[in-house]
N, CA, C and O atoms as a Maestro MAE file, in Angstrom:
{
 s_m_m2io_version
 :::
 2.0.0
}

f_m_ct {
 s_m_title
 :::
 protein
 m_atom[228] {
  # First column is atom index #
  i_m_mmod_type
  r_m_x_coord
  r_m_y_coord
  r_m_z_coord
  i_m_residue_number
  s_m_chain_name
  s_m_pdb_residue_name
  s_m_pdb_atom_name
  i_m_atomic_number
  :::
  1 25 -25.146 -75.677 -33.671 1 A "UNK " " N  " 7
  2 3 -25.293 -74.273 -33.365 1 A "UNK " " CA " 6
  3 2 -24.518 -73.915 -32.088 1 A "UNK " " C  " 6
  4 15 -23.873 -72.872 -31.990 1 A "UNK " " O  " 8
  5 25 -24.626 -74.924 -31.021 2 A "UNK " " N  " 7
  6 3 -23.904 -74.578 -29.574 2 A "UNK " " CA " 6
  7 2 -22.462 -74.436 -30.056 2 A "UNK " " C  " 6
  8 15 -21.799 -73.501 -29.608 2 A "UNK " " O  " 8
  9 25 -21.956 -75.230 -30.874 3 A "UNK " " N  " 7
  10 3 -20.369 -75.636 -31.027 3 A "UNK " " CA " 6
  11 2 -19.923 -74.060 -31.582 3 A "UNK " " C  " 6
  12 15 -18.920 -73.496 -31.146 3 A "UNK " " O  " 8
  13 25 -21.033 -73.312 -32.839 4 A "UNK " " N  " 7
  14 3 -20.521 -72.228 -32.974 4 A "UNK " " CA " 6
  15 2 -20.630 -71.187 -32.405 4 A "UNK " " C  " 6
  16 15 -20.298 -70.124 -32.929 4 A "UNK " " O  " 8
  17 25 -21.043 -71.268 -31.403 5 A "UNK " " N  " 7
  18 3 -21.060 -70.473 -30.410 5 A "UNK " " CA " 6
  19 2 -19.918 -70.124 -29.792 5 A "UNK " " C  " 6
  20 15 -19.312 -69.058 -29.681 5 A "UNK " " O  " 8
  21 25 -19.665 -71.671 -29.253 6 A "UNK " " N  " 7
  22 3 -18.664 -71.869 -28.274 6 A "UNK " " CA " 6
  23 2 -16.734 -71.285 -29.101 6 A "UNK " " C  " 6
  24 15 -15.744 -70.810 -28.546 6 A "UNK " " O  " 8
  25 25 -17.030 -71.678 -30.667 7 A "UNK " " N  " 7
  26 3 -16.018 -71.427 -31.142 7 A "UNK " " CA " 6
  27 2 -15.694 -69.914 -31.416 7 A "UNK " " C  " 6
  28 15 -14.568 -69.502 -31.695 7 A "UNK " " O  " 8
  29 25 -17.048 -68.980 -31.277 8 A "UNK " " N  " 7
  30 3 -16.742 -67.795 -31.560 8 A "UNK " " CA " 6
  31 2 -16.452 -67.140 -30.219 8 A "UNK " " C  " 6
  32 15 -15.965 -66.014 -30.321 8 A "UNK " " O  " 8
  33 25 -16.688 -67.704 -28.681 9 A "UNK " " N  " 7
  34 3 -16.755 -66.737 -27.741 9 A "UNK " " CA " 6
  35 2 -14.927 -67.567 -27.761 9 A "UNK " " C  " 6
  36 15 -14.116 -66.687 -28.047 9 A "UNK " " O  " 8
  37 25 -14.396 -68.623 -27.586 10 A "UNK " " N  " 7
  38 3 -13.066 -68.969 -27.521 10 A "UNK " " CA " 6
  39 2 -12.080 -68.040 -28.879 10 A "UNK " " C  " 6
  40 15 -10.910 -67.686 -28.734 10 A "UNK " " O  " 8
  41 25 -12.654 -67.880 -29.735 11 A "UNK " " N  " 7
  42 3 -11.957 -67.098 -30.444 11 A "UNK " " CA " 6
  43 2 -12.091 -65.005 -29.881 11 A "UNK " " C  " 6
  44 15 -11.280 -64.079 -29.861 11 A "UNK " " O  " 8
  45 25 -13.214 -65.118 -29.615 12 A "UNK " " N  " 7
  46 3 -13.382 -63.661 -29.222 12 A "UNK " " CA " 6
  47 2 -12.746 -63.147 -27.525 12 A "UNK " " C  " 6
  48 15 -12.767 -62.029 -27.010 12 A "UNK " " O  " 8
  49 25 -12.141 -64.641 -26.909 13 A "UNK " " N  " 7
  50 3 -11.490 -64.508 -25.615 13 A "UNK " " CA " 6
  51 2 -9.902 -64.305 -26.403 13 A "UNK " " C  " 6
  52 15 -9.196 -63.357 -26.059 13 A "UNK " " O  " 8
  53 25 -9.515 -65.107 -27.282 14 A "UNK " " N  " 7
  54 3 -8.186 -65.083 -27.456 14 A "UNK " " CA " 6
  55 2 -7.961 -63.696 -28.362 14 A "UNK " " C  " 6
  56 15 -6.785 -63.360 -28.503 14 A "UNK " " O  " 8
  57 25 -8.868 -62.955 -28.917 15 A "UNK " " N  " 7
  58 3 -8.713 -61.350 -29.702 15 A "UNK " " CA " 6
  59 2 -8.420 -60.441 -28.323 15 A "UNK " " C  " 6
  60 15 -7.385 -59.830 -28.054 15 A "UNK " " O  " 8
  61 25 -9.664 -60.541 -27.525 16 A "UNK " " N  " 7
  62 3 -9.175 -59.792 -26.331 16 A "UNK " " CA " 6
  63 2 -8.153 -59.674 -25.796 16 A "UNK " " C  " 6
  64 15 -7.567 -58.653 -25.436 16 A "UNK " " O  " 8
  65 25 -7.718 -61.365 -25.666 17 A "UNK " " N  " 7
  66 3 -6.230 -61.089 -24.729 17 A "UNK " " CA " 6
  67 2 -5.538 -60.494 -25.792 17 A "UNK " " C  " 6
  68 15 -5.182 -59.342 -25.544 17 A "UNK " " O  " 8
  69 25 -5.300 -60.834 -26.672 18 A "UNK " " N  " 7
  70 3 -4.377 -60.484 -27.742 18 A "UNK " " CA " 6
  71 2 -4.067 -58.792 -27.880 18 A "UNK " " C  " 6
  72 15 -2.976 -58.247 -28.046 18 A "UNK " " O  " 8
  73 25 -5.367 -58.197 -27.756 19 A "UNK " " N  " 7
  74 3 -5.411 -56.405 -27.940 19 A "UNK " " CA " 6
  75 2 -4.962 -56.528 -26.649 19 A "UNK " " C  " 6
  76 15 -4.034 -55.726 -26.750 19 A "UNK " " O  " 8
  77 25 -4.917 -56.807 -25.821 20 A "UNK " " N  " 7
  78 3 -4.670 -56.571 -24.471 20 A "UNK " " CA " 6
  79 2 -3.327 -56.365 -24.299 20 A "UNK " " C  " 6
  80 15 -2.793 -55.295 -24.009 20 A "UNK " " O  " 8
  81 25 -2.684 -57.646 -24.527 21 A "UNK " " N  " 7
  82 3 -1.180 -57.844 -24.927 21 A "UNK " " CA " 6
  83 2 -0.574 -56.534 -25.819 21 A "UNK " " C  " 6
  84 15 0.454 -55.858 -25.773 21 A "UNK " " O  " 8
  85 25 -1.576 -56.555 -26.507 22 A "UNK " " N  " 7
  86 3 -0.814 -54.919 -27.737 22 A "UNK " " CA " 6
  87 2 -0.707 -53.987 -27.112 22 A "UNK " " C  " 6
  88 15 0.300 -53.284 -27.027 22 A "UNK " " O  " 8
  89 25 -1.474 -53.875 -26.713 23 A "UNK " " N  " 7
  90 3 -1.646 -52.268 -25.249 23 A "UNK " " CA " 6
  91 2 -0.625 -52.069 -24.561 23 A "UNK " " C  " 6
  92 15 0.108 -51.096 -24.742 23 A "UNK " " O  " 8
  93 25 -0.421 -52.998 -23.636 24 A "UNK " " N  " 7
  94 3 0.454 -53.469 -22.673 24 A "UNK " " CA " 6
  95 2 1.836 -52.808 -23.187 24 A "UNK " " C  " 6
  96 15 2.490 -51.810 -22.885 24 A "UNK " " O  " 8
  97 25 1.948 -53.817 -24.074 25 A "UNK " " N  " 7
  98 3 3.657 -53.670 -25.323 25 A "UNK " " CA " 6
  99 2 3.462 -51.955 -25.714 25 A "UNK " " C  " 6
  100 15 4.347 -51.203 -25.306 25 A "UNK " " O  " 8
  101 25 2.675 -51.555 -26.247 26 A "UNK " " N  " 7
  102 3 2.797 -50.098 -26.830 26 A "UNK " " CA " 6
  103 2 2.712 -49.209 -25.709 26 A "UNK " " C  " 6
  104 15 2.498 -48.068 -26.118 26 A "UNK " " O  " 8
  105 25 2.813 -49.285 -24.144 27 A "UNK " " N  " 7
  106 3 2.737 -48.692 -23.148 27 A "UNK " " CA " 6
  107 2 4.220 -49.057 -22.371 27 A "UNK " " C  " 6
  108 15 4.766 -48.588 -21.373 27 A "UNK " " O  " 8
  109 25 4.553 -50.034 -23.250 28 A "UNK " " N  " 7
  110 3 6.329 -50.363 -22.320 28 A "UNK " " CA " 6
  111 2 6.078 -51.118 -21.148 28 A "UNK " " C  " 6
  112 15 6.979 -51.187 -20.312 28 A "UNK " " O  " 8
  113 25 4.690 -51.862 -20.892 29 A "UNK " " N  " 7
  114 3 4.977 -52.507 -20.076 29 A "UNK " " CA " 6
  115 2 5.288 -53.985 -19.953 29 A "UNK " " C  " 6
  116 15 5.552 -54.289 -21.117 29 A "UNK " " O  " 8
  117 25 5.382 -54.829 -19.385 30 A "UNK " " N  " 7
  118 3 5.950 -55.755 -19.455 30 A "UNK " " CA " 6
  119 2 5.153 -56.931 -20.088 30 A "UNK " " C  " 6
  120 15 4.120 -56.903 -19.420 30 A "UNK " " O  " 8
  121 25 5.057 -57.662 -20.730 31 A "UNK " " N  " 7
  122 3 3.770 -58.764 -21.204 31 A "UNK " " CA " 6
  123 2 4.234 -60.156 -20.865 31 A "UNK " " C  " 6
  124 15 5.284 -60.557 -20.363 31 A "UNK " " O  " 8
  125 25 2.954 -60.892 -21.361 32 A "UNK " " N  " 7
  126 3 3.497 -62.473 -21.284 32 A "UNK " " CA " 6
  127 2 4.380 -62.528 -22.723 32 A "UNK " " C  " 6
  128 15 5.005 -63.557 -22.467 32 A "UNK " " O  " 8
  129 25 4.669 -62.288 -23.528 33 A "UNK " " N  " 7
  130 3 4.747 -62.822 -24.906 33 A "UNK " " CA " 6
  131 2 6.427 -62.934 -24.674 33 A "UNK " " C  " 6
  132 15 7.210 -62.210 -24.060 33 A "UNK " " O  " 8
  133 25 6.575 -63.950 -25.310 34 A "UNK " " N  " 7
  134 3 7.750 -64.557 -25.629 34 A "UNK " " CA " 6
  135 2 8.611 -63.513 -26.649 34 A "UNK " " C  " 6
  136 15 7.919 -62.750 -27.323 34 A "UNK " " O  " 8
  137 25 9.918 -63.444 -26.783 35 A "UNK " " N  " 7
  138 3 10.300 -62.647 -27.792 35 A "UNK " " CA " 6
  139 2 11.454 -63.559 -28.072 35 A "UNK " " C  " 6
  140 15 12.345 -64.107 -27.424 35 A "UNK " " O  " 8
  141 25 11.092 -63.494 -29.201 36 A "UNK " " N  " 7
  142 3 12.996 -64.431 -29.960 36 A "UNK " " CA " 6
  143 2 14.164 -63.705 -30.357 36 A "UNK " " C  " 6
  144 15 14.322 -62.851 -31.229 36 A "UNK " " O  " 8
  145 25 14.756 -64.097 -29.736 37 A "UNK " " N  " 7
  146 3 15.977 -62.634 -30.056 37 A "UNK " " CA " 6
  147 2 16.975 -64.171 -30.371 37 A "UNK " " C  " 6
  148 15 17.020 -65.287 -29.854 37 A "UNK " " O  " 8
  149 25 17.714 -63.451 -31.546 38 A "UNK " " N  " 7
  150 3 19.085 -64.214 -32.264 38 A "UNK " " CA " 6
  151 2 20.263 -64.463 -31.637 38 A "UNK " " C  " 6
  152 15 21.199 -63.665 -31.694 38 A "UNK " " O  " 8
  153 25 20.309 -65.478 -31.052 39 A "UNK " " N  " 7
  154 3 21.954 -65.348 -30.600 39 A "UNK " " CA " 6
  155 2 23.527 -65.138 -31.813 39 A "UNK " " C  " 6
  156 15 24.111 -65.971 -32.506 39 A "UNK " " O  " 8
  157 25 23.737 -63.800 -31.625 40 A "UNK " " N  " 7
  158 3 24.740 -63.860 -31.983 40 A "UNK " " CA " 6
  159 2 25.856 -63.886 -31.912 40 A "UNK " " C  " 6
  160 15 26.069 -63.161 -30.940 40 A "UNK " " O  " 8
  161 25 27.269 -64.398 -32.451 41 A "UNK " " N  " 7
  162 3 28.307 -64.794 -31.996 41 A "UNK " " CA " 6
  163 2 28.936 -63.708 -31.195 41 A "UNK " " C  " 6
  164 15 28.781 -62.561 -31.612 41 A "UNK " " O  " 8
  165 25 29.842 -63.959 -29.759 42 A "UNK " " N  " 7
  166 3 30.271 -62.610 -29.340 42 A "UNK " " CA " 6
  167 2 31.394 -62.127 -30.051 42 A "UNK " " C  " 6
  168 15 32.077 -62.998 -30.591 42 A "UNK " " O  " 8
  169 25 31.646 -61.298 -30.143 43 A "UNK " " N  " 7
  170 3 32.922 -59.881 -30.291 43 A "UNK " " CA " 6
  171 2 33.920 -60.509 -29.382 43 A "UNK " " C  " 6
  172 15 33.616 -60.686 -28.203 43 A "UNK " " O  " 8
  173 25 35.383 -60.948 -29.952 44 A "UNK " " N  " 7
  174 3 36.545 -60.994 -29.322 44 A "UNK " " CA " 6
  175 2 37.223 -60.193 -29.534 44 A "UNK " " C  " 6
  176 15 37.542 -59.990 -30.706 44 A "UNK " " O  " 8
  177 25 37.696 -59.454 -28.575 45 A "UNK " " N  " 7
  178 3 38.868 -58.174 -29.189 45 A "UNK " " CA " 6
  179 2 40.278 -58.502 -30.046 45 A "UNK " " C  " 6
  180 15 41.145 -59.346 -29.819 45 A "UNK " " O  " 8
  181 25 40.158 -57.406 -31.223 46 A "UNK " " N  " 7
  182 3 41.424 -58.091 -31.883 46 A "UNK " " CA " 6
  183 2 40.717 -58.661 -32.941 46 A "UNK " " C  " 6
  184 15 41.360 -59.138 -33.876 46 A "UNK " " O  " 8
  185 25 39.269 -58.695 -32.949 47 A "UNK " " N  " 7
  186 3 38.815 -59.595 -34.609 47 A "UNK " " CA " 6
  187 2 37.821 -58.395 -34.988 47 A "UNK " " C  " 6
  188 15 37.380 -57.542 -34.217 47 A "UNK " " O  " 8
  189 25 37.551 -58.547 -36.496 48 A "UNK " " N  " 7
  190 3 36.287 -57.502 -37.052 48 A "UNK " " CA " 6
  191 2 35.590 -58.276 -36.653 48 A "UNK " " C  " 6
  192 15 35.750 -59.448 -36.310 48 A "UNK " " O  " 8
  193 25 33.903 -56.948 -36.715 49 A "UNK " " N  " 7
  194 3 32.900 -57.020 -35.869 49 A "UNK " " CA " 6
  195 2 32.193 -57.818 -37.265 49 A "UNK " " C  " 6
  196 15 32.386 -57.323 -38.375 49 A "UNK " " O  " 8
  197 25 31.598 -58.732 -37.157 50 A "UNK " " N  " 7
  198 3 30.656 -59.139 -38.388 50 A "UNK " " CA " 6
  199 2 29.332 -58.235 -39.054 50 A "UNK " " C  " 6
  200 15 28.678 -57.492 -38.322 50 A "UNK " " O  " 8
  201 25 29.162 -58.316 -39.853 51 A "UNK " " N  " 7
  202 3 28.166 -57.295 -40.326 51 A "UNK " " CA " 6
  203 2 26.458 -57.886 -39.927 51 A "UNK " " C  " 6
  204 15 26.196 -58.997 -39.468 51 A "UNK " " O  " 8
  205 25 25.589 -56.926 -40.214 52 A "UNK " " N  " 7
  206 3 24.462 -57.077 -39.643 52 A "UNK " " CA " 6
  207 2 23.708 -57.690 -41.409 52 A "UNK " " C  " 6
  208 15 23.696 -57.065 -42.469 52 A "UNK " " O  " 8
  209 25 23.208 -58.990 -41.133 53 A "UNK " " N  " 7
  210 3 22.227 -59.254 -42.344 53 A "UNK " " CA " 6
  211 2 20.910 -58.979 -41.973 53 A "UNK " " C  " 6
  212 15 20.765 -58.633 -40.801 53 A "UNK " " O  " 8
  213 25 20.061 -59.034 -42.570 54 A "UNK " " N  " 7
  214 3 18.459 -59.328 -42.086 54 A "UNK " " CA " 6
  215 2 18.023 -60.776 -42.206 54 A "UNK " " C  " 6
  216 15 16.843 -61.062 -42.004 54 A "UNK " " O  " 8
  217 25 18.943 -61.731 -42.533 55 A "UNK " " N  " 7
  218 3 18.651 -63.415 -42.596 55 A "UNK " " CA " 6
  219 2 19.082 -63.304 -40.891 55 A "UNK " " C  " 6
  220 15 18.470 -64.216 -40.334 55 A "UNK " " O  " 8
  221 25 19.759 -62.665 -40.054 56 A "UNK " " N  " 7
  222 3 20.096 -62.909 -38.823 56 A "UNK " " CA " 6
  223 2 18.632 -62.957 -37.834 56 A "UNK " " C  " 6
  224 15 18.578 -63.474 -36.718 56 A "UNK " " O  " 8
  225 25 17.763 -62.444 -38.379 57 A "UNK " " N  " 7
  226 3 16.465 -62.374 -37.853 57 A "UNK " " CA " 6
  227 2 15.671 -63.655 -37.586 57 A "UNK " " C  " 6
  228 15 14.531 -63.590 -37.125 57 A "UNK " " O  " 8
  :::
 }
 m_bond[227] {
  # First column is bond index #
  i_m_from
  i_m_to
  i_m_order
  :::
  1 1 2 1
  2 2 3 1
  3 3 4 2
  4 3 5 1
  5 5 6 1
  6 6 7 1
  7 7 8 2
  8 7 9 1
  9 9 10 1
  10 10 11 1
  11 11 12 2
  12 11 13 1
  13 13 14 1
  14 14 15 1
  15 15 16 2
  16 15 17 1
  17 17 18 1
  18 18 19 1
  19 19 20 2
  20 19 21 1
  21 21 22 1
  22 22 23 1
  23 23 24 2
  24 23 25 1
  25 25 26 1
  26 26 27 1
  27 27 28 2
  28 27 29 1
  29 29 30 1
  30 30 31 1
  31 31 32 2
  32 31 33 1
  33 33 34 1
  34 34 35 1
  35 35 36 2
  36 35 37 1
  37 37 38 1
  38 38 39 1
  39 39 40 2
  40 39 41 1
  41 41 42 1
  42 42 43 1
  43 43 44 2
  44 43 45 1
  45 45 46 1
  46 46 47 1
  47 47 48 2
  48 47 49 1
  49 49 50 1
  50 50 51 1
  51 51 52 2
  52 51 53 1
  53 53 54 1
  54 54 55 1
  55 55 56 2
  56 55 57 1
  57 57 58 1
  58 58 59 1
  59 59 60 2
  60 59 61 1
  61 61 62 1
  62 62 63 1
  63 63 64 2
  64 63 65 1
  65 65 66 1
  66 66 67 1
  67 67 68 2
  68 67 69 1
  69 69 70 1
  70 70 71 1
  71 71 72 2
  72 71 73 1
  73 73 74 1
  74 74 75 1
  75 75 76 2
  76 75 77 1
  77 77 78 1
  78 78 79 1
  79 79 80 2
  80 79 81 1
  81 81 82 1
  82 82 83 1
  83 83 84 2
  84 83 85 1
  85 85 86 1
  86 86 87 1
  87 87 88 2
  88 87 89 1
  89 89 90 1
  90 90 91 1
  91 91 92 2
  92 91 93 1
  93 93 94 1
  94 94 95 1
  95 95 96 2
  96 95 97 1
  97 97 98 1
  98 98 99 1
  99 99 100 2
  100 99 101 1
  101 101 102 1
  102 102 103 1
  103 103 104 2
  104 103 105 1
  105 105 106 1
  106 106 107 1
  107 107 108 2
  108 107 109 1
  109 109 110 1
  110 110 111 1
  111 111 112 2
  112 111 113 1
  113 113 114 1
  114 114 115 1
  115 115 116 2
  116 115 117 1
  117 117 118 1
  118 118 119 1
  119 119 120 2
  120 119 121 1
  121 121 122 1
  122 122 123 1
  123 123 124 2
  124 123 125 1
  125 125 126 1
  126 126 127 1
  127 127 128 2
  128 127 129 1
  129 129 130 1
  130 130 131 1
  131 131 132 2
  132 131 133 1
  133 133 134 1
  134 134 135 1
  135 135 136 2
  136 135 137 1
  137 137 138 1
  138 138 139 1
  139 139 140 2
  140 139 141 1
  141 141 142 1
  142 142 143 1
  143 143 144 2
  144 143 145 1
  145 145 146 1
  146 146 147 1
  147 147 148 2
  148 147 149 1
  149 149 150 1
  150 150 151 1
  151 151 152 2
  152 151 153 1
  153 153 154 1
  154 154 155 1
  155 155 156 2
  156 155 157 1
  157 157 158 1
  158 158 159 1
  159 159 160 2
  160 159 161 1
  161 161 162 1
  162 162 163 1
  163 163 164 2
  164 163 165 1
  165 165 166 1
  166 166 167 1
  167 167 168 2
  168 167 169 1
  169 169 170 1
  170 170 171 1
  171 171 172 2
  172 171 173 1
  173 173 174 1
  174 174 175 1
  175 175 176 2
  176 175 177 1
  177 177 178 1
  178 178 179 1
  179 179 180 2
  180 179 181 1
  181 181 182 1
  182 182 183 1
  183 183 184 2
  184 183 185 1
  185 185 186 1
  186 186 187 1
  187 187 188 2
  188 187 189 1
  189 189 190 1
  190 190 191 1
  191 191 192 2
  192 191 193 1
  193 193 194 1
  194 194 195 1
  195 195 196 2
  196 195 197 1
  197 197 198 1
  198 198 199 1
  199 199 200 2
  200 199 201 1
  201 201 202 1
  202 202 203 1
  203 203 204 2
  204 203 205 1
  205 205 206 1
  206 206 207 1
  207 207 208 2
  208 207 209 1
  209 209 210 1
  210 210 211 1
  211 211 212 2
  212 211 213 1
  213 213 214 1
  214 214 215 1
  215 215 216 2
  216 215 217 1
  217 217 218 1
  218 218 219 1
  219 219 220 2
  220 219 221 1
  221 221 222 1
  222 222 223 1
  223 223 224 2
  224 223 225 1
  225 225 226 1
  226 226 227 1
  227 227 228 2
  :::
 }
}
């Protein structure tokens, strides 16, 4: 019974932060969360620009 306790207040700490984090982001401000952005190849002048897929994601 203690263990489910313990597993619902550790899960009900990580919802909090989590809405917290959402807030934050939908207010423009700055958060902890990691963001993955794609490196894509640069633009040399003098070559076409490559097109945009959604597999680049």
């Amino acid at each position: 019974m203690d263990e489910a306790r313990l597993d619902g207040s550790v899960l009900g700490d990580l919802l909090i932060e989590a809405l917290e984090e959402a807030v934050a982001h939908a207010r423009g401000e700055p958060t902890g969360a990691r963001v993955r952005r794609v490196e894509r190849p640069r633009h040399r002048p003098g070559t076409k620009i490559p097109p945009f897929s959604p597999g680049d994601r």
